[in-house]
TORVEX-628535 format. One line per field, with one value per residue (C-alpha): residue number from 1; x negated, y negated, z. Coordinates in nm, 3 decimals. Example, Ala and Ser with C-alpha at 12.3 -4.5 7.8 and 13.67 -1.06 7.14 Angstrom:
BEGIN
i [1	2]
px [-1.230	-1.367]
py [0.450	0.106]
pz [0.780	0.714]
//
This chain:
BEGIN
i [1	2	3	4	5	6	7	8	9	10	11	12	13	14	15	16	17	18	19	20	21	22	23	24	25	26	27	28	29	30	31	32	33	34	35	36	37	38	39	40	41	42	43	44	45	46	47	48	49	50	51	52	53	54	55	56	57	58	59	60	61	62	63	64	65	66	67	68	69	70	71	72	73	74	75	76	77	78	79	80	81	82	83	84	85	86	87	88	89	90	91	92	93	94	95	96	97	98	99	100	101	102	103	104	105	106	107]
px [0.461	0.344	0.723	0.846	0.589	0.713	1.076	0.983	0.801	1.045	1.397	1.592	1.919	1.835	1.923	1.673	1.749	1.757	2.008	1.984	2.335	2.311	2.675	2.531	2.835	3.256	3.234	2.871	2.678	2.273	2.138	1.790	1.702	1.439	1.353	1.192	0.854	0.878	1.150	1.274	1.458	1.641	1.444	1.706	1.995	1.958	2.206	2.478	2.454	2.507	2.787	2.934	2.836	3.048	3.332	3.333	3.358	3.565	3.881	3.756	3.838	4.090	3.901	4.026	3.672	3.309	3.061	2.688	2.504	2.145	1.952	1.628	1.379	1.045	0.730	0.653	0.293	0.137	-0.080	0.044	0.167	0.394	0.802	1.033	1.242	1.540	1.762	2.096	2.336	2.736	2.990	3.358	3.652	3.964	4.282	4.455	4.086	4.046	4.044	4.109	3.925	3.615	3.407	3.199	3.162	3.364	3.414]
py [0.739	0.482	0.418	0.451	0.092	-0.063	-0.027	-0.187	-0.453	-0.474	-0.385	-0.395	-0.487	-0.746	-1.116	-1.302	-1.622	-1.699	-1.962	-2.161	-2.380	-2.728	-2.864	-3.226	-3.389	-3.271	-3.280	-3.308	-2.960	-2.953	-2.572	-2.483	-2.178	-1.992	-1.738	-1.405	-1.330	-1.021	-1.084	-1.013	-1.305	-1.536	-1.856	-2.105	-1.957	-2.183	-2.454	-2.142	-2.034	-2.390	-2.454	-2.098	-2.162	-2.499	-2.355	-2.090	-2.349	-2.625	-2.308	-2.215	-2.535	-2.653	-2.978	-3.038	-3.087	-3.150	-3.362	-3.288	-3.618	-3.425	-3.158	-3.083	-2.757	-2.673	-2.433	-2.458	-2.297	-2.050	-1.839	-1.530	-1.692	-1.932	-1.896	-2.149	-2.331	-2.566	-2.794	-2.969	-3.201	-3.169	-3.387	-3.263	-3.458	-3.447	-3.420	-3.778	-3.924	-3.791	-4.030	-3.978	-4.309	-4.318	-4.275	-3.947	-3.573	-3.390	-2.991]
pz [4.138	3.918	3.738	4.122	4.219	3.882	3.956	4.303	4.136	3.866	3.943	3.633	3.811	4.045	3.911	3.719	3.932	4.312	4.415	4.754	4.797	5.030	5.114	5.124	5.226	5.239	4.806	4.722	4.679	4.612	4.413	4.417	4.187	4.118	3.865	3.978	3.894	3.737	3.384	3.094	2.967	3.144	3.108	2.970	3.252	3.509	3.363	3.313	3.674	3.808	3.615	3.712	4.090	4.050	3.874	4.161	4.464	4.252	4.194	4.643	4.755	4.473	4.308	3.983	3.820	3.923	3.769	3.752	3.929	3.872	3.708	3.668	3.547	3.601	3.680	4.023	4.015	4.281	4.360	4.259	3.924	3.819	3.821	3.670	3.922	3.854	4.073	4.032	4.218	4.155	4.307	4.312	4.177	4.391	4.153	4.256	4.155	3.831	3.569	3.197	3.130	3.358	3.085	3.299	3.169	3.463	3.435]
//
């Protein structure tokens, strides 16, 4: 019983991060993550699984690269304890814009 209310609590399978998506405009894209409660591990992910969310929707929609305009982590405390929480901005980079020479770190 009591291993059956841990696994509830704690299921070992589930992904250590929850991602909300925001198309902000037609190549903008805002992510708000947060970590689950219950972990093991995990903590420094959230800048992975923003770059792999942007990879996904820059080969979707056929961009040749995205840039990362924001990103920020956190611990967003309540009541029930705290959970880290991270957010980033990405803007997508159309292939006849993409410039070798702008000087910007595009993906």
């Amino acid at each position: 019983m009591v291993a059956a209310a841990v696994y509830v609590i704690y299921d070992p399978l589930a992904p250590n991060w929850e991602i909300e998506e925001s198309r902000l405009s037609d190549d903008t894209y805002r992510f708000s993550m947060k970590m689950k409660r219950f972990h093991t591990g995990g903590g420094g992910e959230s800048m992975q699984i923003l770059k792999r969310r942007a990879s996904q929707l820059q080969h979707e929609f056929g961009h040749a690269a995205y840039q990362i305009l924001e990103f920020s982590e956190g611990i967003d405390s309540q009541t029930f304890g705290a959970r880290r929480v991270a957010e980033g901005t990405i803007r997508f980079v159309k292939r006849e814009s993409l410039d070798s020479f702008s000087g910007s770190a595009a993906y």
